[in-house]
N, C-alpha and C positions, 0 to 999 in steps of 0.2 A: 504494500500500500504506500503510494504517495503522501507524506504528511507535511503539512505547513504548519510551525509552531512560532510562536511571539513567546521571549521571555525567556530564549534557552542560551542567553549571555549569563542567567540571573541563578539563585539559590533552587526553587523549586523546579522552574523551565529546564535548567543544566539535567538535573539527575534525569529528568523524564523524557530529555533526549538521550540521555547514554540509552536508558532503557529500551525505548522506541528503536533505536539502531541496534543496539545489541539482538531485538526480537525480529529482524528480518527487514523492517521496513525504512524505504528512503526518506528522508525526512531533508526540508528544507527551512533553515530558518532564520528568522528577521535579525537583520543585526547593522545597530547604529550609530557603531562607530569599529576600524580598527582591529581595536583590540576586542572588541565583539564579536569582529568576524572570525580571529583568531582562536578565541574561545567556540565558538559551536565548529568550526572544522576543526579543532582537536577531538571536538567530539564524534567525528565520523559525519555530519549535516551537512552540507552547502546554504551557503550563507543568504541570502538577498537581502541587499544592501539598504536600508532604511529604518523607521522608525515609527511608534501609533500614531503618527500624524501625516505620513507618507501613506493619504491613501488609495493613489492610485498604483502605487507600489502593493499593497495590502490586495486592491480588487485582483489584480493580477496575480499574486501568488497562491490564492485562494483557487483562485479559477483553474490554477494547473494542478489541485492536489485532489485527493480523495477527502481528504477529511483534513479540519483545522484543530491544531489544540490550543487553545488561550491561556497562557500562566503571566504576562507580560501585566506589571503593573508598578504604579509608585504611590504610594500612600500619602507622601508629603505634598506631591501638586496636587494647589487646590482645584486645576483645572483637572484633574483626571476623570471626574465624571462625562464631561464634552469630551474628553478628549476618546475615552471609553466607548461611549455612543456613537459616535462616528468610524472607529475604528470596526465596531462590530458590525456598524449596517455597507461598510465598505466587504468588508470579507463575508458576510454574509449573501449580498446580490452580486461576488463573485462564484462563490459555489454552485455546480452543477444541482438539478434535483438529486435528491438522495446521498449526497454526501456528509460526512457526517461532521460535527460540530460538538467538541468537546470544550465544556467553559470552566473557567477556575474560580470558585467561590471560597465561603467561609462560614464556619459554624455563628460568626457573630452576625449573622442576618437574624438570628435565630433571638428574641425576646429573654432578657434574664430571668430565669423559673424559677432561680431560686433553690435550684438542686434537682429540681425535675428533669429528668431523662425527655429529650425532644427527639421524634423519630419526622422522617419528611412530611408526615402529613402536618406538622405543629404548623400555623400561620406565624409567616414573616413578619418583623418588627418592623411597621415605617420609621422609626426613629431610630434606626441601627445606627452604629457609627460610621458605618461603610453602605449609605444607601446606595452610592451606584453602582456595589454585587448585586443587590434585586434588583434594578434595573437591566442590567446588563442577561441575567438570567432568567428576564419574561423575555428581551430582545431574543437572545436564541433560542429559548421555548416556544414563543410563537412565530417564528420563520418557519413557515408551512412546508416546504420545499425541502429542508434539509434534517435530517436523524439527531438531535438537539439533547446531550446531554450534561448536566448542571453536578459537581462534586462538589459538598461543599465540606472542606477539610476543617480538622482541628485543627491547635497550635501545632504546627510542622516543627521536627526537630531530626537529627542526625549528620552525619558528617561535618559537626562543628559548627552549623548553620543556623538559620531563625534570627531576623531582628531583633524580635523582643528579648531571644535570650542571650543573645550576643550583648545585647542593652546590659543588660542585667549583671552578666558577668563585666564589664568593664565599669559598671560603675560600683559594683563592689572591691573590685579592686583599687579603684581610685579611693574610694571613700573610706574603705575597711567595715561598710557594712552594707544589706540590702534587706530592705522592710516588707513586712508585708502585711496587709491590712483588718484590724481586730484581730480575731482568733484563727483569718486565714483558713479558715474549713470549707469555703466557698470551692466549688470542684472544678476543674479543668479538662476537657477529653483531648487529648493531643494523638498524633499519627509520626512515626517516620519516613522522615523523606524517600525512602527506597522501596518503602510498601504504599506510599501514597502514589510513586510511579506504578509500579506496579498495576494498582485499579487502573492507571489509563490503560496501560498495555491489555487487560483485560476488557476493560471497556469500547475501545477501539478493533478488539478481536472478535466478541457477539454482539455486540450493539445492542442496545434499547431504548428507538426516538422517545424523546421527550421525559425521560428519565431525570430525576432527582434522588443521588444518593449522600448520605454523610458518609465520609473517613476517618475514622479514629479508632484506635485502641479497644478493648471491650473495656476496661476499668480507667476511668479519669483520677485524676490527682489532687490532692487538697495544694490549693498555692502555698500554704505554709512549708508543705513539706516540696514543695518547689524551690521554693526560695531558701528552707534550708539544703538544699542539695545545690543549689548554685553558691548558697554562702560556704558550703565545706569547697569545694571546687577552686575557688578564688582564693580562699583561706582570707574570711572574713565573717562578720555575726550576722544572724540572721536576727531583726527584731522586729514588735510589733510596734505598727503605730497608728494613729485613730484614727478616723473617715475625714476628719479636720483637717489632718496633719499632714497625710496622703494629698489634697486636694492642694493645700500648700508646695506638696513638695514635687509631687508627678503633676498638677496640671488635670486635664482633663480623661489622662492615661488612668487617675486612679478610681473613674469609673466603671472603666474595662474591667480592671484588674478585681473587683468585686464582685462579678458578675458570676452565675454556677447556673449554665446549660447544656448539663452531659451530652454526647452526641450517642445516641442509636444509630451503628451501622450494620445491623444485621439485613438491611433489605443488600448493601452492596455485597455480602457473604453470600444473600441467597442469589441474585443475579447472575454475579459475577464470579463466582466459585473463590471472592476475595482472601485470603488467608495471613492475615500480617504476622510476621515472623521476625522482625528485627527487635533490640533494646529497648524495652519501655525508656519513658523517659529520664525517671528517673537513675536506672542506671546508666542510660548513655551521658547523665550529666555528673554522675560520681565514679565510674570506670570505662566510659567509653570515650564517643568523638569529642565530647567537651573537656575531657579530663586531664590534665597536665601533660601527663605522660603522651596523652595524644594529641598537644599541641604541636 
């Protein structure tokens, strides 16, 4: 299969091209700049040359593939919603009928429960912190024409990787310590990066249009014991500190950080014959890719 992917310079995009090349299929992917390009042909890809806003570049490489996979994104522009929407109705009215369209979400569409287990049927939050993943995930759920399906992962971790924990660990070591919020019992479902490729390569191999699954782990993690596995890691204290204190000191990150909605992935088990086999999190942040030794 011919694949076109955005975002495979980047942490999630990268693994899930090795994988995609590793399992047979050509894969072409966007890259904008350089050393972008450099990065996805070490990975086995051929490059085309541009960026989410290059999109006549987009209709076109869309148009030569079998199927898209979207991981391409930057959290910090505050343009990325426009710039998202455009990007996906460019490669989308490039794709032939029946082509398929793989999009990259996130468990945080998902309303904070409060510790409640949310399985796909749970309705989306309009006040997510990241509205334009539901956006972007009716965008390619109702393009009629093409096989549309939506993963919406947990906290992504392994090979060293993740924003947030990469955050994390560098400011505990700056600081010599990282907080975590009240008693910290609030739960987390996270996935490895190598088993979250993985589902695509599955997903791309039986297809199921207009499909919505979650990726994560069967058992989530209490942030406390998060942030003491990144404070042993960095070799610094883990403390608490109060919803005040938090909002002082993270900003508007320590609402995130509060939030407990387990992901139910058993529909992508039953679909997809998914089977995640790599380090929970927490040990890959006490003796695996994050771990000193595997610096």
């Amino acid at each position: 299969m011919r694949i076109f992917i955005t975002g495979a310079s980047g942490y999630v995009g990268g693994v899930v091209t090795e994988h995609l090349v590793r399992a047979g299929h050509e894969v072409v992917a966007l890259a904008r700049s350089d050393r972008a390009r450099e990065r996805v042909e070490a990975l086995g890809a051929k490059a085309a040359p541009g960026g989410l806003r290059d999109l006549d570049v987009l209709r076109a490489a869309a148009a030569g593939a079998d199927a898209v996979v979207h991981t391409a994104v930057d959290y910090f522009d505050a343009a990325m919603g426009d710039i998202e929407r455009d990007a996906l109705r460019s490669m989308l009215d490039g794709l032939h009928e029946g082509a398929a369209f793989v999009y990259t979400s996130t468990g945080l569409v998902y309303p904070d429960t409060q510790g409640v287990t949310v399985d796909e049927e749970h309705p989306v939050d309009p006040g997510s912190s990241q509205p334009f993943k539901i956006h972007g995930e009716r965008q390619v759920l109702d393009a009629g024409h093409v096989a549309g399906t939506v993963i919406r992962a947990g906290l992504v971790h392994g090979r060293g990787g993740s924003g947030l924990l990469q955050g994390m660990l560098a400011s505990a070591r700056q600081q010599g310590m990282v907080a975590y919020i009240g008693e910290g019992t609030n739960e987390w479902s996270s996935v490895h990066v190598d088993d979250l490729a993985a589902l695509y390569v599955a997903v791309l191999g039986q297809g199921s249009p207009g499909t919505v699954v979650n990726a994560a782990a069967t058992e989530p993690t209490p942030m406390r014991r998060i942030v003491e596995a990144v404070a042993a890691t960095a070799g610094a204290r883990a403390v608490s500190v109060t919803p005040e204190q938090a909002a002082e000191l993270m900003g508007p990150a320590a609402a995130v950080l509060t939030r407990s909605a387990p992901l139910d992935s058993g529909k992508a088990r039953r679909l997809f014959r998914w089977n995640p086999t790599s380090p929970s999190l927490l040990d890959d942040l006490t003796s695996g890719s994050y771990a000193p030794a595997a610096a």
